[in-house]
C-alpha positions as CSV (number, residue, x, y, z in Angstrom):
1,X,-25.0,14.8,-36.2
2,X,-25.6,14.5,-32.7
3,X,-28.3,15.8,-30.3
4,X,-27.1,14.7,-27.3
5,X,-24.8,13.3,-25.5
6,X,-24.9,11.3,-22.3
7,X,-21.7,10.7,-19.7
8,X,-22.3,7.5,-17.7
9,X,-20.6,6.1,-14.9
10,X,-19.2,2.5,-14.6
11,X,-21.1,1.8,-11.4
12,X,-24.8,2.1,-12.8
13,X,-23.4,0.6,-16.5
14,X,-22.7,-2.4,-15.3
15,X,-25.4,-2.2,-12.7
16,X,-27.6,-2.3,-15.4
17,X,-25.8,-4.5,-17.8
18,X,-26.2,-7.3,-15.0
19,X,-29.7,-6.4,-14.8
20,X,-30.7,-6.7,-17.8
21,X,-28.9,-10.4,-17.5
22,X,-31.4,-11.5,-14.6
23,X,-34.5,-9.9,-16.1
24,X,-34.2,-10.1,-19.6
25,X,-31.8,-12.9,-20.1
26,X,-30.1,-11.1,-22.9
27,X,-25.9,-11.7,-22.1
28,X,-25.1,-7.9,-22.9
29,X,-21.8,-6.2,-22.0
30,X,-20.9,-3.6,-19.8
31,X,-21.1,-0.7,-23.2
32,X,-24.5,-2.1,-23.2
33,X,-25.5,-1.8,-19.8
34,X,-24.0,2.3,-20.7
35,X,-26.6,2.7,-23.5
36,X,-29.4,1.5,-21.6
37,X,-28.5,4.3,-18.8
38,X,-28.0,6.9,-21.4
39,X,-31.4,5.5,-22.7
40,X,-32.8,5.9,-19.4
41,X,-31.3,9.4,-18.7
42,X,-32.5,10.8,-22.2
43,X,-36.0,9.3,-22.1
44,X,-36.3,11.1,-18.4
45,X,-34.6,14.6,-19.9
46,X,-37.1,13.9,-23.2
47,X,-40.2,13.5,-21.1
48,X,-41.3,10.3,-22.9
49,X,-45.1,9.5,-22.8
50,X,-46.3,5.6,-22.0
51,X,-47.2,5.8,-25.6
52,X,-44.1,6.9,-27.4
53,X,-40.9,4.5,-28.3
54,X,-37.5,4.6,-27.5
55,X,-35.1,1.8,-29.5
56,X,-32.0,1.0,-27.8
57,X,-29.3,-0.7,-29.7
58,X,-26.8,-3.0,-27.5
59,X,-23.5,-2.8,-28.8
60,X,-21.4,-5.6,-27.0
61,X,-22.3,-9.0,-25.8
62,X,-21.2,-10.7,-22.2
63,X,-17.9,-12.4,-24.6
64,X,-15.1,-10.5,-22.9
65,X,-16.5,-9.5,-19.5
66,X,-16.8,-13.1,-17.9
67,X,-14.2,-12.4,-15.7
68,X,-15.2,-8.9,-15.3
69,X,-18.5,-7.1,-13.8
70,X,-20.5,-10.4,-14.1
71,X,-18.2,-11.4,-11.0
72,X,-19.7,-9.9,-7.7
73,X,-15.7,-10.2,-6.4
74,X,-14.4,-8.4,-8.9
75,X,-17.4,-5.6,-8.5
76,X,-16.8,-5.5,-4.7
77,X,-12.7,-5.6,-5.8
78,X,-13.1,-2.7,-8.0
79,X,-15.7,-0.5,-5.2
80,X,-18.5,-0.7,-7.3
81,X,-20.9,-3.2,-5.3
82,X,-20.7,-3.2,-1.3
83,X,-19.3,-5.8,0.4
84,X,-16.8,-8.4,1.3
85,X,-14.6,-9.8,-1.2
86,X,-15.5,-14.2,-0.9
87,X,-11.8,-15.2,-2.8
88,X,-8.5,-13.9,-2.3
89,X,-7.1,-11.2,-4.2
90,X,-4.5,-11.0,-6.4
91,X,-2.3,-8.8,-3.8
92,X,-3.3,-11.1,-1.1
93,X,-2.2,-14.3,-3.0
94,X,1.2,-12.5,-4.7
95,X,1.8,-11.7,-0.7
96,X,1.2,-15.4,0.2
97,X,3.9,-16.7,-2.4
98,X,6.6,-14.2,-1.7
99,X,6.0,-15.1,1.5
100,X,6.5,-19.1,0.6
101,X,9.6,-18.4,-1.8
102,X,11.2,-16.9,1.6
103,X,10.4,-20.0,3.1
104,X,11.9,-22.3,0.4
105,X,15.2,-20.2,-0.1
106,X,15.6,-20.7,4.0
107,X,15.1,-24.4,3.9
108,X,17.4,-24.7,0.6
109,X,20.1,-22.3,3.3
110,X,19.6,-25.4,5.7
111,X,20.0,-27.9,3.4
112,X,23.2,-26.4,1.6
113,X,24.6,-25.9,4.9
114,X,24.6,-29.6,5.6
């Protein structure tokens, strides 16, 4: 039976997921970091008092997300953090090696042509 449910958004999900990294030190995922807003959303819509309890249960660990939202790149990549991407991308780097198998079937032209 369920009393409510919650819709969250990738952006604040992982927002909070890497939050709850640098505050609490607990490696969670990004289905975590989704609870905790839907925690957050419910204990707003509840109207929680200081003295009442809400238990969140984190269902995923940091395990398959390493190259994922825990990389401010790939956040700013993927339009959920502002800001400018610090590596290449993948469509800038596939772009660079086309562009260098050009050059090598060229320079294989000239040497054939020899």
């Amino acid at each position: 039976l369920v009393d409510d449910w919650i819709k969250t958004e990738d952006s604040s999900s992982f927002e909070l997921a890497r939050a709850i990294h640098k505050n609490e030190g607990m490696l969670v995922g990004g289905s975590s970091g989704s609870v905790m807003a839907a925690a957050i959303e419910a204990i707003k819509k509840h109207k929680l008092r200081p003295d009442q309890r809400c238990v969140v249960v984190f269902p995923d660990n940091i395990r398959n997300y390493l190259n994922k939202f825990v990389d401010d790149n790939w956040m700013k990549e993927k339009g959920l953090m502002e800001g400018d991407v610090a590596r290449p991308t993948y469509d800038s780097l596939k772009a660079e090696k086309d562009e260098l198998a050009d050059k090598v079937k060229e320079l294989e032209a000239k040497l054939a042509a020899k």
